[in-house]
C-alpha positions in Angstrom: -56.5 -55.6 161.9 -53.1 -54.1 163.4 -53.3 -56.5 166.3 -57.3 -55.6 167.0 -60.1 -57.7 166.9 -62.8 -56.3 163.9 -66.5 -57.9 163.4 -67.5 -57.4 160.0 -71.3 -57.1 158.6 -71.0 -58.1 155.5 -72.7 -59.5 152.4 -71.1 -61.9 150.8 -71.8 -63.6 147.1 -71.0 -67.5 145.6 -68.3 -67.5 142.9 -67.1 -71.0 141.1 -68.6 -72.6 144.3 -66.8 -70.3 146.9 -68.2 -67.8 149.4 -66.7 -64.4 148.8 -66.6 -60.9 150.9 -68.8 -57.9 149.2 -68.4 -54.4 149.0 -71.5 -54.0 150.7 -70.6 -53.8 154.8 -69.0 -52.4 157.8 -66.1 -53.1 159.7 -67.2 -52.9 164.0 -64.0 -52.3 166.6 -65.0 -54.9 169.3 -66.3 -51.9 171.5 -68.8 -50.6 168.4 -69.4 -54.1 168.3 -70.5 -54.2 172.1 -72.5 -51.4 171.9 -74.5 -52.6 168.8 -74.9 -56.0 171.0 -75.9 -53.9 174.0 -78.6 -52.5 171.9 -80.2 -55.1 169.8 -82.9 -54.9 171.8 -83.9 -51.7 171.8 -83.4 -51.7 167.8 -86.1 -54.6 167.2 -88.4 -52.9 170.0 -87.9 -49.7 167.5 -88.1 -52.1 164.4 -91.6 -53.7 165.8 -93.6 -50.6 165.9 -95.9 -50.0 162.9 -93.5 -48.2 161.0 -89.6 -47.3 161.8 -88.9 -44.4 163.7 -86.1 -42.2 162.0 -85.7 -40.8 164.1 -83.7 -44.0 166.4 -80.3 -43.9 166.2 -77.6 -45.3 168.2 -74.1 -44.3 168.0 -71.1 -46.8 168.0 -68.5 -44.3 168.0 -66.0 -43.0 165.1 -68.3 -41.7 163.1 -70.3 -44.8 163.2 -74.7 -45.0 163.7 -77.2 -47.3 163.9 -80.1 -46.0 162.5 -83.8 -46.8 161.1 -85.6 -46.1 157.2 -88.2 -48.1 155.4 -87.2 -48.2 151.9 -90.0 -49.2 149.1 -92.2 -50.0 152.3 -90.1 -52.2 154.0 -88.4 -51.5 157.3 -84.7 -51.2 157.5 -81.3 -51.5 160.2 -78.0 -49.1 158.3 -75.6 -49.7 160.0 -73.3 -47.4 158.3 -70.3 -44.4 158.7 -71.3 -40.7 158.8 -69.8 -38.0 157.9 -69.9 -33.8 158.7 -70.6 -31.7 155.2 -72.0 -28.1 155.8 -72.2 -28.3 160.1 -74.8 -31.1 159.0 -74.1 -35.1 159.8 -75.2 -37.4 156.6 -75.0 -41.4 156.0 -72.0 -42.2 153.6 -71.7 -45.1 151.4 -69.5 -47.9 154.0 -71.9 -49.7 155.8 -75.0 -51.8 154.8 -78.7 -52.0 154.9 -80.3 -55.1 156.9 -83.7 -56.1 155.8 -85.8 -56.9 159.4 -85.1 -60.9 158.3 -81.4 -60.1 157.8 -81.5 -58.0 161.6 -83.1 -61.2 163.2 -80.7 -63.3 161.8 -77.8 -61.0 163.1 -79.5 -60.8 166.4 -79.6 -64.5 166.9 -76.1 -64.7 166.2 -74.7 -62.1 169.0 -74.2 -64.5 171.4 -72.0 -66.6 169.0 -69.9 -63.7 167.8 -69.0 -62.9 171.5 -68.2 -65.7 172.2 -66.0 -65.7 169.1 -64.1 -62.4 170.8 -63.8 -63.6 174.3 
C-alpha cells in the first residue's frame, strides 16, 4: 500500500471455487507486524493460563492492540484498532478475533511471513 509493505489477518471465504478476502481482519504496517512477531510468545504464555487475562495487552502502534477475552467460554487473540470516546480507549470494529487454534496456526506461520518481508 503506497509503496509499504502491509500483512493482513484476514478471514477469507470460497466463492464459485475461488478463495476471497473478508471483511473480517486487520491490515499490520511491517513494524506492527514485528512487534506482534516479537510477542507471540508472551501472547500464548498469557493464552495458556487457565483462563485469559484481560487484562494483556500489547500495543502495535496507531491505535492498534493486541489483547485477550474469552467469548462463550473460549479463549480469544483481537487483534483489532482502538479508538478514544469520552477520555476512555474502546476496541472498534477493524480487526478480528482469533480462536486459540486460529493463533497457533498464525504463530506457526511467523517465520514464513518474515521471510515473505525480508
Amino acid at each position: 500500500f503506497k509503496g509499504a509493505w502491509l500483512v493482513d489477518v484476514r478471514e477469507y471465504y470460497t466463492k464459485d471455487g475461488n478463495l476471497l478476502p473478508g471483511r473480517k481482519g486487520i491490515s499490520l504496517s511491517t513494524s506492527q507486524w514485528e512487534t506482534l512477531a516479537g510477542s507471540a510468545r508472551a501472547v500464548t504464555d498469557a493464552l495458556a493460563s487457565a483462563e485469559a487475562n484481560p487484562s494483556f495487552e500489547v500495543e502495535l502502534g496507531k491505535n492498534k492492540k493486541v489483547t485477550l477475552s474469552n467469548f462463550k467460554g473460549s479463549s480469544r487473540v483481537d487483534i483489532r484498532e482502538w479508538y478514544e470516546k469520552d477520555g476512555t480507549s474502546a476496541p472498534g470494529k477493524k480487526g478480528i478475533s482469533l480462536s486459540m487454534e486460529q493463533w497457533e496456526k498464525l504463530e506457526q506461520s511467523l517465520a514464513q511471513v518474515n521471510a515473505a518481508l525480508a
